[in-house]
C-alpha positions, 0 to 999 in steps of 0.5 A: 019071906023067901021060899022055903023050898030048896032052890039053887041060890045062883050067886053061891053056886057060881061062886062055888064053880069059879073057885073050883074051876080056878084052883083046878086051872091052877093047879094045871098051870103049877108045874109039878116040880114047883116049890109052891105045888109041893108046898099045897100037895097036902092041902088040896084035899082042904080046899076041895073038902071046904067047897063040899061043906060049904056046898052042903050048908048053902045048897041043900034043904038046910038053907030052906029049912034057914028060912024058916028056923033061926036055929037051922040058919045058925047052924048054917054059919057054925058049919061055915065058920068052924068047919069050911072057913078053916079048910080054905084057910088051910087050902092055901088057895091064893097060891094056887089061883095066883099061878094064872096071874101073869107073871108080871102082874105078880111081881107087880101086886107083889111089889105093891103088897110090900109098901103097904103089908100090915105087920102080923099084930096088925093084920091079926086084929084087924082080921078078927074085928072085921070077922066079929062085926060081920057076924054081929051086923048081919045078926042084927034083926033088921039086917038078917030080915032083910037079908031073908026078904032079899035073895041078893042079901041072903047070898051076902050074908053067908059069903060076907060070913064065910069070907072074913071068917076064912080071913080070920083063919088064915091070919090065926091058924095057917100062918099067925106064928111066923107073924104074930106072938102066939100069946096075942093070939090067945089074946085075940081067940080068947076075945072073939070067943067072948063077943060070939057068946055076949051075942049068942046071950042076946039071942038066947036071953030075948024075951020076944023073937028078934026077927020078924021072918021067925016071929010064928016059931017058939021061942025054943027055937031062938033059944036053941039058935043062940046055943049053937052059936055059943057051945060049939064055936067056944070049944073050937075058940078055947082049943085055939087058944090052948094051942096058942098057948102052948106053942108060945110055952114050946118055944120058951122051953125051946130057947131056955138054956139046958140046966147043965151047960 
């Protein structure tokens, strides 16, 4: 069991200073009259507000009070995922770090990502699965057992979490509809929604504690857990795919003809 005192996980809090030291480098490098540092004027205030929630979840008494509460570790994951995963996705952050690679290398990595890129169908459902079987593996009870038994583990968890998430948003919000059929993303929102809350049935619907870190704690509180993983994750999920929706019915009404001409 890990210590339920707030200790200062070294591999979050690095991770956290060397983006935020790198996008600043970047953002040094980026000349001022770039199209890129015009293109991410508006979304610095995005990257910086991710590193701030993600700092709040990971580094505060919230993770201690995570080894103790399997519902204070889920509200852990709903903040990293509905709320910082999406502000990195907006941040446009590999724009911004990408600047310090040299400009050779750029070209280079850019060349390569051309031969191999994944059309946005593809790209789309393959940062959904890969989002949903990271979160159903690490809320497996022995994985997550493991998980608060082995600080390495616990810092994996929530940055394997946090990362395919942010994945899942890029791929989703920020540019899903140069890339992507804004009906397949409905299609994919509406399907992660359902595999968030069949899992978040299992942890509600148990009828023992699923994990021996948890086992002294009522089940209420596993209860409460699996709520927060359902309630607030599927209304951001249907608020997506509501704005899928209607952005695929703006374009048809867009490209229909004038009734007149």
């Amino acid at each position: 069991m890990r210590h339920t005192a707030v200790v200062i996980d070294p591999v979050i809090a690095g991770t956290l200073v060397a983006l935020a030291v790198l996008y600043l480098a970047g953002l040094v490098s980026m000349k001022l009259g770039s199209v890129t540092y015009a293109r991410i004027r508006g979304r610095r205030s995005a990257f910086f507000a991710a590193i701030a929630v993600t700092a709040a979840t990971l580094l505060s008494p919230l993770d201690a009070a995570g080894a103790r509460l399997f519902s204070a570790h889920m509200a852990q994951h709903l903040l990293l995922i509905i709320l910082a995963a999406p502000l990195f996705a907006l941040s446009d952050a590999p724009a911004v770090i990408g600047v310090l690679v040299p400009a050779a290398m750029r070209r280079w990595m850019r060349a390569e990502a051309a031969g191999t890129r994944m059309h946005g169908a593809e790209a789309a459902w393959a940062a959904a699965a890969a989002f949903v079987l990271t979160v159903w593996l690490w809320h497996l009870p022995a994985a997550h057992d493991w998980a608060l038994a082995y600080e390495p583990a616990h810092a994996a968890e929530h940055l394997m979490v946090l990362a395919s998430a942010t994945v899942f948003w890029r791929v989703i919000v920020a540019g899903a509809y140069r890339r992507a059929h804004p009906a397949m993303v409905a299609l994919i929102m509406s399907l992660v929604g359902l595999a968030g809350a069949l899992l978040s049935a299992l942890i509600m619907f148990a009828p023992t504690q699923l994990c021996r870190a948890y086992a002294g704690n009522p089940m209420e509180d596993q209860v409460l857990a699996g709520l927060l993983m359902c309630i607030p994750a599927s209304f951001v999920y249907l608020a997506s795919t509501v704005w899928a929706l209607w952005r695929m019915l703006e374009g048809d009404v867009g490209r229909r003809p004038n009734a007149g001409g």
